[in-house]
C-alpha positions as CSV (number, residue, x, y, z in Angstrom):
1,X,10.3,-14.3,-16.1
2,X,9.7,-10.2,-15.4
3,X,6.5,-8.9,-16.3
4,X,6.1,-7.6,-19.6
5,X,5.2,-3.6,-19.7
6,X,1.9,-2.6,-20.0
7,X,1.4,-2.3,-23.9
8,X,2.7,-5.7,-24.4
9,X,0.4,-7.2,-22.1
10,X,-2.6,-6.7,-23.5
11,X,-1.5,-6.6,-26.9
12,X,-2.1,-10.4,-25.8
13,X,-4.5,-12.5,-25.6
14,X,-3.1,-15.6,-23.0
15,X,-3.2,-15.4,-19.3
16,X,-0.4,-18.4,-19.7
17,X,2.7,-16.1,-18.2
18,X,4.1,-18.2,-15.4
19,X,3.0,-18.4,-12.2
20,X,3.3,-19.5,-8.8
21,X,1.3,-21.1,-6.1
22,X,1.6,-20.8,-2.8
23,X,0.0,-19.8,0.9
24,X,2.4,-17.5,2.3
25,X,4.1,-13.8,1.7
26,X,7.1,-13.0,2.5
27,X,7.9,-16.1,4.1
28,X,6.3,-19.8,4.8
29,X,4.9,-19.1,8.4
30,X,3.3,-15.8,7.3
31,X,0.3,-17.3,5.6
32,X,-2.4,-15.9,3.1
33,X,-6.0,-16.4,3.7
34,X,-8.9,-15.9,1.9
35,X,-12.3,-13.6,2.8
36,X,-15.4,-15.4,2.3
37,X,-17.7,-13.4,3.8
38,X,-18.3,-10.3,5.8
39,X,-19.8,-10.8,9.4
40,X,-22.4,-8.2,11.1
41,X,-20.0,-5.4,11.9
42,X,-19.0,-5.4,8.4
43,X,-15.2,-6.9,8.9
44,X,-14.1,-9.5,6.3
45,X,-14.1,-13.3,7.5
46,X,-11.0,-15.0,6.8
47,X,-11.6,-18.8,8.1
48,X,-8.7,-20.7,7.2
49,X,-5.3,-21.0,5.0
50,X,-5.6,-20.8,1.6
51,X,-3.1,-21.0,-2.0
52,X,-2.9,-18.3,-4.4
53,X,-1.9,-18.7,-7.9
54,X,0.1,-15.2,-9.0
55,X,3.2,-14.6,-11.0
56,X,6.2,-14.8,-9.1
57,X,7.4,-10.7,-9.8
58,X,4.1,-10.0,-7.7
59,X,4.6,-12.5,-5.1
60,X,8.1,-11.0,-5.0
61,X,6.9,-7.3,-4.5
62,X,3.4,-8.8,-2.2
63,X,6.5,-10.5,-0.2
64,X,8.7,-7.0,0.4
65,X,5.2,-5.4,1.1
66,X,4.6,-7.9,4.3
67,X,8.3,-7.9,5.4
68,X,8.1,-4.0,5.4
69,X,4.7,-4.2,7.3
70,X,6.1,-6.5,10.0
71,X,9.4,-4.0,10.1
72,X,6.7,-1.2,10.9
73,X,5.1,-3.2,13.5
74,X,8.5,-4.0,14.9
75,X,9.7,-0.5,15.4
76,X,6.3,2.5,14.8
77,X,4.0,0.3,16.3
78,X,1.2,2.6,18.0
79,X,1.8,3.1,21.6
80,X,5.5,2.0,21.5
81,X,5.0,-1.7,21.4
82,X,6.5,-4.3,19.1
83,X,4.1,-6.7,17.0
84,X,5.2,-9.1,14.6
85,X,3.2,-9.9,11.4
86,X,1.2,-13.1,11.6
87,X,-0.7,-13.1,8.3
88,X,-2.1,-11.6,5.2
89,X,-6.1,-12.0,3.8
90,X,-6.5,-11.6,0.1
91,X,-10.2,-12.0,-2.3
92,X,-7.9,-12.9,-4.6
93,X,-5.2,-12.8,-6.8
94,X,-4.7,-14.5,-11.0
95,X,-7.9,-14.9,-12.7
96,X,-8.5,-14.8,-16.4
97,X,-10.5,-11.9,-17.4
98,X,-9.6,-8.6,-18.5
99,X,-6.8,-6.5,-16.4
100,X,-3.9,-7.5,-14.8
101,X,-5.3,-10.2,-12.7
102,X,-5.3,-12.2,-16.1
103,X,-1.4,-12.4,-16.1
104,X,-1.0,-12.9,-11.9
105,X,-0.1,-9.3,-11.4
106,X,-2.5,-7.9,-9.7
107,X,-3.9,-8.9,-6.5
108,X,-6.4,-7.8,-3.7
109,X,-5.7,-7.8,-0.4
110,X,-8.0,-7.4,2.6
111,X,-6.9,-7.9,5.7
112,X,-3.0,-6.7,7.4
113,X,-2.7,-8.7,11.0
114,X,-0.2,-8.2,13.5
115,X,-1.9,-10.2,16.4
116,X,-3.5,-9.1,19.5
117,X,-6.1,-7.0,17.6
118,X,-3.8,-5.3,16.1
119,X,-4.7,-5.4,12.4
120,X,-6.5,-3.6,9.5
121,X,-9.1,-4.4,7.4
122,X,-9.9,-3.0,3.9
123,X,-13.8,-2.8,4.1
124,X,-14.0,-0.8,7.3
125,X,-10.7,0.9,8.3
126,X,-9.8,3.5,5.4
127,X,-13.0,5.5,6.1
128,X,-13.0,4.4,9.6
129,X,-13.9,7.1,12.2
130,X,-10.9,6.9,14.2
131,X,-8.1,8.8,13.2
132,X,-5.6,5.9,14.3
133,X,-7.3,3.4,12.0
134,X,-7.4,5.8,8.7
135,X,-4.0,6.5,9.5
136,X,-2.4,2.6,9.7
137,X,-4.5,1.8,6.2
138,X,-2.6,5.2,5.0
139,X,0.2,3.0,6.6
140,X,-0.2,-0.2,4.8
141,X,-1.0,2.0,1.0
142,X,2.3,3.8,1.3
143,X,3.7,0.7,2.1
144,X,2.4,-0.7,-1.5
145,X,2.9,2.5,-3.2
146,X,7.1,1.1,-2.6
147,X,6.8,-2.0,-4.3
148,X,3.7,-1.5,-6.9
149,X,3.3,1.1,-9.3
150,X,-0.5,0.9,-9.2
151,X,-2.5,0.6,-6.2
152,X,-6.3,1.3,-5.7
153,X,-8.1,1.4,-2.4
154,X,-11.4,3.1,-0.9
155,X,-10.0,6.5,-1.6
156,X,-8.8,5.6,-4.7
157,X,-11.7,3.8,-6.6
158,X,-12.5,4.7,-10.0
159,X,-14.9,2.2,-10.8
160,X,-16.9,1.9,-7.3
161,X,-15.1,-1.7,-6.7
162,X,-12.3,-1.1,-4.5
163,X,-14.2,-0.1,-1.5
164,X,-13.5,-3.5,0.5
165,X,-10.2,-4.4,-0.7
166,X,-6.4,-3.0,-2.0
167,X,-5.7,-3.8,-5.3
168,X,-2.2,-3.9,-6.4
169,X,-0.6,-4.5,-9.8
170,X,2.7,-4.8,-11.6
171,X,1.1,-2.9,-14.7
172,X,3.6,0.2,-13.9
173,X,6.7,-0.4,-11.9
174,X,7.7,1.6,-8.3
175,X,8.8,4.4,-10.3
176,X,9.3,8.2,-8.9
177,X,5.6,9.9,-8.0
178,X,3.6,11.3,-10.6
179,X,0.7,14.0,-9.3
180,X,-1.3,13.3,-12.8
181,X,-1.4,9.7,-11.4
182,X,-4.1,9.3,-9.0
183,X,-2.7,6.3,-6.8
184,X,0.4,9.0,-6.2
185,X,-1.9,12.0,-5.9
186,X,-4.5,10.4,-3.1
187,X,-1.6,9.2,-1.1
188,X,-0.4,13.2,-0.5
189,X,-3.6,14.4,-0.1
190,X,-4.6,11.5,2.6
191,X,-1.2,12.3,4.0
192,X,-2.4,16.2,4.2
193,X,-5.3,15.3,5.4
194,X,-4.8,12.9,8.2
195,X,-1.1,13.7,9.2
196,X,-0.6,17.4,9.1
197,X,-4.4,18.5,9.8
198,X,-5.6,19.7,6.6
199,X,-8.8,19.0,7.5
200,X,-11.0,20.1,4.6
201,X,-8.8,17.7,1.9
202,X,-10.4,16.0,-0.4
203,X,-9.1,12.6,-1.6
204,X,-9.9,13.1,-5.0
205,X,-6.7,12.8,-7.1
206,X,-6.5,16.1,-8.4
207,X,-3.1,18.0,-7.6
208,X,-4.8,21.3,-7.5
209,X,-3.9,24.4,-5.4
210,X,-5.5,22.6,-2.2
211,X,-3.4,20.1,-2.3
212,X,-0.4,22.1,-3.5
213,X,-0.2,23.7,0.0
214,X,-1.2,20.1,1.7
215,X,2.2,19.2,-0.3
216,X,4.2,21.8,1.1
217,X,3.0,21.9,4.7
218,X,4.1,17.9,4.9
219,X,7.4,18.9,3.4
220,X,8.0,21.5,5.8
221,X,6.8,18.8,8.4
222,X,9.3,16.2,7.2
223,X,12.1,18.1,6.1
224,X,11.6,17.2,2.6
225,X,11.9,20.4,0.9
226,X,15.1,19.2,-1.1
227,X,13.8,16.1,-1.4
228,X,11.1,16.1,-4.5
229,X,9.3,12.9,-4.6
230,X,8.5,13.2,-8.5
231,X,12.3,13.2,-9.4
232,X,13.3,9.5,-9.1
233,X,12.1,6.2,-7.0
234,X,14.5,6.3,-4.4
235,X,12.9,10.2,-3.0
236,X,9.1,8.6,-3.7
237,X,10.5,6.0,-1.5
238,X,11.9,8.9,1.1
239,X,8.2,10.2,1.6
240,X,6.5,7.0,1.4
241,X,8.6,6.0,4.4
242,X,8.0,8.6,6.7
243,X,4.0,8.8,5.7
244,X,4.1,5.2,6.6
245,X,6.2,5.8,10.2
246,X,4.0,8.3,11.4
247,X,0.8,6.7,10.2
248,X,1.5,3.0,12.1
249,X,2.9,4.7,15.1
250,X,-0.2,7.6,14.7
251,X,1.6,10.3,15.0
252,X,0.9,13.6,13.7
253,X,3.5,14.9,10.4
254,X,7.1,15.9,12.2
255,X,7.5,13.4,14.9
256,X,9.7,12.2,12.2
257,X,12.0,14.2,9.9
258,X,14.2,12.9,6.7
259,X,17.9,12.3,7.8
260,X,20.4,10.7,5.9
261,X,20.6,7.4,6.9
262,X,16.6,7.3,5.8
263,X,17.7,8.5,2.6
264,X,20.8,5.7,1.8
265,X,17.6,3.5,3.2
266,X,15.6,4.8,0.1
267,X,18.5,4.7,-2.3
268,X,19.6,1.0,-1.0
269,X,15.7,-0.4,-1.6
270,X,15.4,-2.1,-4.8
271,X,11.9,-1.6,-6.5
């Protein structure tokens, strides 16, 4: 059963939709864990294997999120090695309260590992003071920004609670980019910011002038200047690729550039 849109949703009152449960993304061997804790250095601790009740769209979406993860691990890793995805830590996914976790489409993920230290983590990384580590979160929200409409993070907070954790939801589909949208508008300006050097961006989800020229400096970067993000999914998808290359292999905006085999990968993905 889809999700239902957004206005139907909480026209109602159940958190009944159906649901799945299960401890893995993706696939069986790629299990989920959950944080209980944080130890001193202020990294999540994510003890042991653990279910997760969701609806099965998002478990669908979480899935193409990991697979696409462990693809950028595979072939951008940093330094020009190969890692392979190992497994996911989440605080938590269906929950009956207001919001989208009610229905099992949302959830909140903390932790992307790759093995080898190789990983991220959502309380520490996206304000992290090394540039490679802000880049691969950047990395891992363009990656969600593909397969979820919505999707909050430390630079994208509006209520102060997203600091330690990525929360995704199915309320609004993969559509094309929309710069009065904050998840869309932070992702550009983080992009500006940490890939092509505008150093005095702020991450604050207003397309203004600032960012305007942020916007254009990565398309001249990327070779994007035909290619406008806002028109449909599959050019969103475009840019979110290439932010998400040269952020996991931390490189700086150019070091890839749009050809057309990326884009008939873009127009080939399914939201």
């Amino acid at each position: 059963m889809a999700f239902p849109s957004s206005s139907a949703a909480f026209a109602r009152s159940s958190c009944g939709y159906p649901d799945i449960t299960r401890d893995w993304l993706y696939q069986r061997d790629l299990k989920t864990r959950y944080r209980t804790a944080f130890n001193g250095d202020g990294y999540g601790v994510h003890p042991s294997t653990t279910s997760f009740t969701m609806h099965e769209e998002a478990h669908t979406q979480a899935g193409k999120v990991i697979l696409d993860l462990h693809l950028l691990g595979q072939q951008y890793a940093r330094g020009g090695g190969v890692w392979s995805y190992r497994w996911t830590g989440l605080a938590g996914a269906k929950v009956c309260k207001p919001g989208y976790h009610r229905y099992g489409a949302a959830v909140d993920f903390t932790r992307f590992d790759w093995g080898s230290g190789n990983f991220v983590d959502t309380a520490v990384h996206g304000k992290d003071k090394r540039l490679y580590m802000r880049r691969r979160y950047l990395a891992v929200v363009a990656t969600f920004r593909k397969h979820f409409g919505t999707v909050l993070h430390c630079n994208n907070d509006p209520d102060g609670s997203h600091w330690n954790h990525i929360h995704a939801d199915r309320g609004r589909a993969a559509v094309a980019m929309d710069w009065d949208y904050q998840t869309d508008t932070t992702i550009i300006q983080w992009a500006a910011r940490d890939l092509a050097g505008v150093k005095d961006m702020a991450i604050d989800g207003d397309f203004g002038p600032k960012t305007t020229k942020g916007y254009e400096l990565l398309c001249e970067r990327f070779g994007t200047e035909a290619i406008d993000p806002a028109v449909s999914a599959a050019n969103g998808r475009v840019w979110l690729n290439l932010i998400g290359r040269h952020a996991m292999s931390d490189k700086a905006a150019g070091a890839y550039r749009v050809n057309e085999s990326m884009q008939a990968e873009a127009d080939a993905e399914d939201d």
